[in-house]
N, C-alpha and C positions, 0 to 999 in steps of 0.2 A: 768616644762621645758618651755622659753620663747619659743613664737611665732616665732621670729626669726631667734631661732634655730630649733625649728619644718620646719618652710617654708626652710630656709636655706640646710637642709639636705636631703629635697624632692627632693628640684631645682637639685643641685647638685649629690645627689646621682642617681636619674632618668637619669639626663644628662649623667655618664657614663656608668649607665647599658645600655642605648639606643646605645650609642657608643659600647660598648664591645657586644652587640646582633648585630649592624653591622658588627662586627669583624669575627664573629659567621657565619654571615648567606653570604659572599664575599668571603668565600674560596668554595660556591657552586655553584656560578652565572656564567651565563655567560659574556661574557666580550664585552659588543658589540663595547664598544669606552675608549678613554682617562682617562675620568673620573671616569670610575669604574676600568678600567685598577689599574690608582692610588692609590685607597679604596683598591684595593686587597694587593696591595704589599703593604700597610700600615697594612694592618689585625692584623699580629703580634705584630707588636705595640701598636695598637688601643687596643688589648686585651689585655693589662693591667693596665684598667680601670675599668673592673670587681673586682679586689680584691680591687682595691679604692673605688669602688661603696657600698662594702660590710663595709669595716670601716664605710665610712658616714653616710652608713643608722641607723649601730647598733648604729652611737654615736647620731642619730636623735629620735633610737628609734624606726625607722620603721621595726620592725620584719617579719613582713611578706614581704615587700620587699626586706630585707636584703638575706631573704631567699634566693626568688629569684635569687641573686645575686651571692647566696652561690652555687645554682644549678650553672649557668650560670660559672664561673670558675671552678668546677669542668668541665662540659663541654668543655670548652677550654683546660683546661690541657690533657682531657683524647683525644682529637685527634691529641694532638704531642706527648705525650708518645712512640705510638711503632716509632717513628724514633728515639728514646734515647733506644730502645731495642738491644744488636747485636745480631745477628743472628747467628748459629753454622755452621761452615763450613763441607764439606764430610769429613769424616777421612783419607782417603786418596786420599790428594789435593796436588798440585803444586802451588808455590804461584809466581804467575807472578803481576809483577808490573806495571801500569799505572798511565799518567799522559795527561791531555789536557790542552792544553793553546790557548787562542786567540791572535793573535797577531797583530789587530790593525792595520788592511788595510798594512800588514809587517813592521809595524815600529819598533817590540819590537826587544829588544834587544837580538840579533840571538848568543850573548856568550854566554849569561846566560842561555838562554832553552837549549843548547847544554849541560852546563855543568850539570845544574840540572838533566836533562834529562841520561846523564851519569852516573848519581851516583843514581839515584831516579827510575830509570823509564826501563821495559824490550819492552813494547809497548807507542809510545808518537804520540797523535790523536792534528793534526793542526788544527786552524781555520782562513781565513782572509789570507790565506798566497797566495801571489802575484809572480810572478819569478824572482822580484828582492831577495823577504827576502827568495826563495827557493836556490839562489846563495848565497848568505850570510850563510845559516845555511850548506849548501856544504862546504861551505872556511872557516869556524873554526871547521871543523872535522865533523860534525853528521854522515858522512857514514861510519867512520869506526869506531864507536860505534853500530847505526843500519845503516846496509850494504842492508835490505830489505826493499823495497819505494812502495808505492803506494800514485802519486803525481797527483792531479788535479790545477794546481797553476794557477788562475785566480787575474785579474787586481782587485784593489777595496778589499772588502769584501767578495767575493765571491768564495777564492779557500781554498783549504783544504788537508789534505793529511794524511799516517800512513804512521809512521816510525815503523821497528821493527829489534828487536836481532833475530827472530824466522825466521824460511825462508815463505815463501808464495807460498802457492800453486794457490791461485787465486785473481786476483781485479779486479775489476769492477768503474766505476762511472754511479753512478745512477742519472736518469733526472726521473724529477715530481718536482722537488723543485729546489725556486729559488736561491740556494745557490750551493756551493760544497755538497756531501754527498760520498763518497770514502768510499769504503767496500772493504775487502781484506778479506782471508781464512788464519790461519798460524799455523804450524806445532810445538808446543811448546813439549818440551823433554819429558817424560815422559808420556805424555796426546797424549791417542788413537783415540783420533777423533779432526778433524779440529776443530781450534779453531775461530770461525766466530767475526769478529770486523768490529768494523766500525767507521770513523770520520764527525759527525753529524753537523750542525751551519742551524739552522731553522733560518727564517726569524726574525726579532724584532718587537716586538707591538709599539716600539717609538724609535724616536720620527716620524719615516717614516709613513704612515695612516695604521690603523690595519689591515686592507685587505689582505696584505701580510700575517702575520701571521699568519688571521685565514684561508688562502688555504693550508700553512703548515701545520696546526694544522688539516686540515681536510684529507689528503692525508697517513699522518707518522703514525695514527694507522694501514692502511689497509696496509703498506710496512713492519711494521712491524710483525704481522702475518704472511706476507708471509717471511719473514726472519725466523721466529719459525718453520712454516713449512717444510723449505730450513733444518733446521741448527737439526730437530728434539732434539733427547736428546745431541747433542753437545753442549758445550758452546758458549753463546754468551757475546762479549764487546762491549758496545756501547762506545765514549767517545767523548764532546762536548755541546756547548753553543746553550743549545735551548732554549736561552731568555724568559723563564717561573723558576716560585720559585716553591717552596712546595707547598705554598697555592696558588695554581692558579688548576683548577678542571679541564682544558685541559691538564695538564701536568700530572696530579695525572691517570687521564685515560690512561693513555699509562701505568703506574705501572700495567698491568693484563697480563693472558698469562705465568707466570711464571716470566716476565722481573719486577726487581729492582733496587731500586735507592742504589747506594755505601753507599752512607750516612747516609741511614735507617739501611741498612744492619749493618752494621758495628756498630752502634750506634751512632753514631757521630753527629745525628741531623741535623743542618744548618750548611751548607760551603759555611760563607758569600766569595763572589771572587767579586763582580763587586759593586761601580767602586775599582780601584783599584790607587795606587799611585796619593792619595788626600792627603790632609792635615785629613782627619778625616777614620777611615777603612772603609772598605767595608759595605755597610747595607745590599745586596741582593745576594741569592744563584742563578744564572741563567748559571752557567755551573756544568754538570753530569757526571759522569759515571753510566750506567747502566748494569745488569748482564742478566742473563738469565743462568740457571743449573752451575752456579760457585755464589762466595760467596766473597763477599768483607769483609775483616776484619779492614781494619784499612783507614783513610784517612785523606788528613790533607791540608793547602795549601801553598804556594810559590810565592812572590812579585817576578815578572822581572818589570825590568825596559822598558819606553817605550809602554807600553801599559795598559786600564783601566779595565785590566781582572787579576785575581791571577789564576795562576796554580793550579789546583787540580789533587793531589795524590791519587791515592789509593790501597793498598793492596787487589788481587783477589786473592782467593784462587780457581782454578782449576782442577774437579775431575778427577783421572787417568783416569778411564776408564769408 
């Protein structure tokens, strides 16, 4: 074998495994700034540079790094597997539908989340929503689809609201975060215990300074809890743009406690939404649904117009009793 291709296949093969071991070791860091911000939400990408790493080396020859390399993709694949796992829902469940949508300081387009929303959706958790786009989604109907509101409609980015088909026995707006966070209690048919929801929009890591983010990020697990505690064996829906992916390790911490992500649940993996109405799709998952003693089955998402977020769906399946 020439030297060339000996050297050739080190340089290279070395250069992606070092890249795919970043990949590797950024979905566990902390985030202190921009720059790793960036590496993180590239991670998935980055890692698939392992299975390249692993051709180059076997075609260099280098067996024992290839190994390596062979480990290191096994690796990568086995901690996204259980989000391609679904999960079994109670056997006797009610299946309530949900959807969240950002809407882009209220500029999206208040027909389309009305309509989707009509046909898609028994609970729809807002973000972003201002009292102009809360009068726009009033005047193409939303209320007499969901007739029950729990509305915090703030100027900017900052308001939020749940709509629902179910009645409401309670809501709340919670302060500690700089955003909306709207919580409501609702009486779904069949299902014995209040069913606790909530419409969520954490702060963003960008391009505003990460500061904000990480006072959300340090607040939302202890309210959470204390939501677990509140809501005991009832169900909980969380639904909302907490500007974190899968592989961000502040967002993955909030998955304990019993609370999960729809899109694990379900199998369904990544639910690329953001940005959204580009010329190229979506590259990052940053809006969730999450469960607590209910079981998401199925989920999927929804271009509106008007704003850089897709809707996300998803079927919860909710235990009678």
């Amino acid at each position: 074998m020439s030297t060339v291709r000996t050297v050739t296949s080190v340089v290279v093969g070395v250069g992606l495994l070092v890249v795919a071991a970043g990949a590797l070791v950024a979905r566990y860091v902390e985030i202190p700034g921009h720059r790793t911000l960036y590496v993180v939400i590239a991670s998935p990408f980055l890692a698939i540079a392992a299975p390249f790493a692993v051709g180059v080396l076997l075609w260099g020859r280098r067996r024992v790094l290839a190994a390596i390399a062979g480990v290191l993709t096994a690796v990568l694949i086995a901690v996204q597997v259980p989000w391609y796992v679904s999960a079994a829902p109670a056997p006797r469940a009610v299946a309530v539908r949900t959807m969240t949508v950002n809407m882009l300081y209220g500029h999206a387009d208040a027909s389309t989340i009305s309509r989707v929303a009509a046909e898609s959706a028994d609970i729809v958790f807002v973000q972003e929503l201002t009292p102009e786009a809360a009068k726009r989604l009033k005047a193409v109907g939303i209320d007499r689809t969901f007739p029950y509101q729990a509305i915090d409609a703030r100027p900017m980015a900052a308001g939020g609201a749940v709509y629902s088909r179910y009645p409401m026995t309670d809501h709340r707006n919670v302060n500690g975060f700089q955003l909306a966070l709207v919580t409501a209690q609702l009486q779904v048919d069949g299902v014995q215990s209040p069913v606790h929801v909530a419409a969520v929009h954490l702060a963003g890591p960008w391009p505003k300074p990460i500061e904000g983010w990480h006072a959300d990020y340090a607040v939302i697990p202890s309210w959470l809890t204390d939501l677990a505690t509140q809501a005991g064996q009832a169900p909980i829906i969380l639904g909302g743009d907490f500007n974190s992916t899968i592989d961000m390790e502040s967002f993955r911490q909030l998955l304990t406690n019993g609370y999960r992500d729809s899109a694990e649940q379900a199998g369904a993996g990544r639910q690329f939404t953001y940005p959204s109405n580009k010329r190229y799709p979506p590259l990052i998952g940053i809006d969730h649904i999450l469960t607590r003693n209910a079981t998401a089955v199925t989920t999927s998402t929804v271009e509106v117009p008007k704003t850089d977020h897709r809707a996300l769906l998803a079927t919860v399946m909710v235990p009678r009793g």
